[in-house]
C-alpha positions as CSV (number, residue, x, y, z in Angstrom):
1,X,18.2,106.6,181.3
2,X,21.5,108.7,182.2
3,X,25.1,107.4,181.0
4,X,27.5,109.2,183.0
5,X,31.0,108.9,182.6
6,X,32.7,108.9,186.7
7,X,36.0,110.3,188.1
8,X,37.6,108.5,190.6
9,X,40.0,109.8,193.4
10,X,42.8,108.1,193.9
11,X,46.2,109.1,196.0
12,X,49.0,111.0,194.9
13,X,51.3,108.3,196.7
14,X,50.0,105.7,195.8
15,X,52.5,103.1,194.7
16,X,51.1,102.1,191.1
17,X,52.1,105.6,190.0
18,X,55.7,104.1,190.8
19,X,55.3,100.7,188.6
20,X,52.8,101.4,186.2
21,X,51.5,98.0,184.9
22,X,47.9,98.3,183.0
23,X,48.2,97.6,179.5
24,X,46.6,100.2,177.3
25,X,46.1,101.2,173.5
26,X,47.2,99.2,170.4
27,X,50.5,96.7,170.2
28,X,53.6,97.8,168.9
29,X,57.1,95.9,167.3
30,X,59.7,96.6,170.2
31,X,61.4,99.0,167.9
32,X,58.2,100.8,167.4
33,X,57.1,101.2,171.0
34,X,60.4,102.1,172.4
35,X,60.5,104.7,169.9
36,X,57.0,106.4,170.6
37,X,58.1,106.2,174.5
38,X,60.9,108.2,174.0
39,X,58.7,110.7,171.7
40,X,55.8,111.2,174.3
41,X,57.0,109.9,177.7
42,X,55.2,106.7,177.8
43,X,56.1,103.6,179.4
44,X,56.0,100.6,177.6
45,X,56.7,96.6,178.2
46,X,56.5,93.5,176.2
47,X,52.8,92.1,176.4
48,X,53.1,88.4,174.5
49,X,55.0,88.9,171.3
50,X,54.4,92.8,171.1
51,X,54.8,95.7,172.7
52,X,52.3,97.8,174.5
53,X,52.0,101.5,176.7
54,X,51.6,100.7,180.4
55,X,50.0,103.0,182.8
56,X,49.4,103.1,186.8
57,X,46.3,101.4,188.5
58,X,46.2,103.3,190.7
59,X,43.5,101.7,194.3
60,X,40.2,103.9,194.2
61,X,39.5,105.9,196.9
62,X,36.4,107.3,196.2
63,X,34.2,108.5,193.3
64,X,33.4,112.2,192.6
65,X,29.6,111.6,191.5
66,X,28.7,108.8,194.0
67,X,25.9,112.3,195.1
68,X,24.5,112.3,191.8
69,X,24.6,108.3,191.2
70,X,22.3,108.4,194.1
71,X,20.0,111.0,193.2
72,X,19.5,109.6,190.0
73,X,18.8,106.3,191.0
74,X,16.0,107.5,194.0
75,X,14.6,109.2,191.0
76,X,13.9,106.3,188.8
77,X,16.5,106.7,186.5
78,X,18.2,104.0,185.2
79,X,21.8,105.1,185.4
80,X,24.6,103.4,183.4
81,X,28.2,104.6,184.6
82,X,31.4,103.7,184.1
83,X,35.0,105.0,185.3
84,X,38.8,104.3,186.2
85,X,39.5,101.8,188.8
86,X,42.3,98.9,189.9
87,X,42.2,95.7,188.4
88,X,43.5,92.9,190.5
């Protein structure tokens, strides 16, 4: 068994780096979110009542260790992998 944790190529253009919209991390007050946007450059937007970080989503293009995936597999492992991707 082999966990392996994937990168995913993505585009530099690509038009979620412009809008970012995937909620991530903990919920803040409005007050409190704002605040730690300004601090460390974040993004942030109302999610329900609270107040959340927002990053892009960006479309995959491709993954890095698709190779390896494959040799792994045609080996008998059992290969448990996870990585970034767009949610639609």
């Amino acid at each position: 068994m082999v966990s392996l944790v994937c990168q995913t190529v993505v585009a530099a253009d690509d038009p979620a780096f412009g809008a970012p919209t995937k909620f991530v991390g903990p919920v803040f007050t409005e007050e409190e979110g704002r605040r730690l946007a300004g601090l460390r450059g974040w993004q942030v937007r109302p999610d329900g009542s609270s107040w959340r970080r927002v990053v892009a989503s960006p479309e995959p293009q491709a993954m890095v260790e698709l190779a390896t995936i494959r040799m792994l597999m045609t080996n008998g492992a059992v290969v448990i992998c996870a990585g970034g991707g767009a949610s639609r």
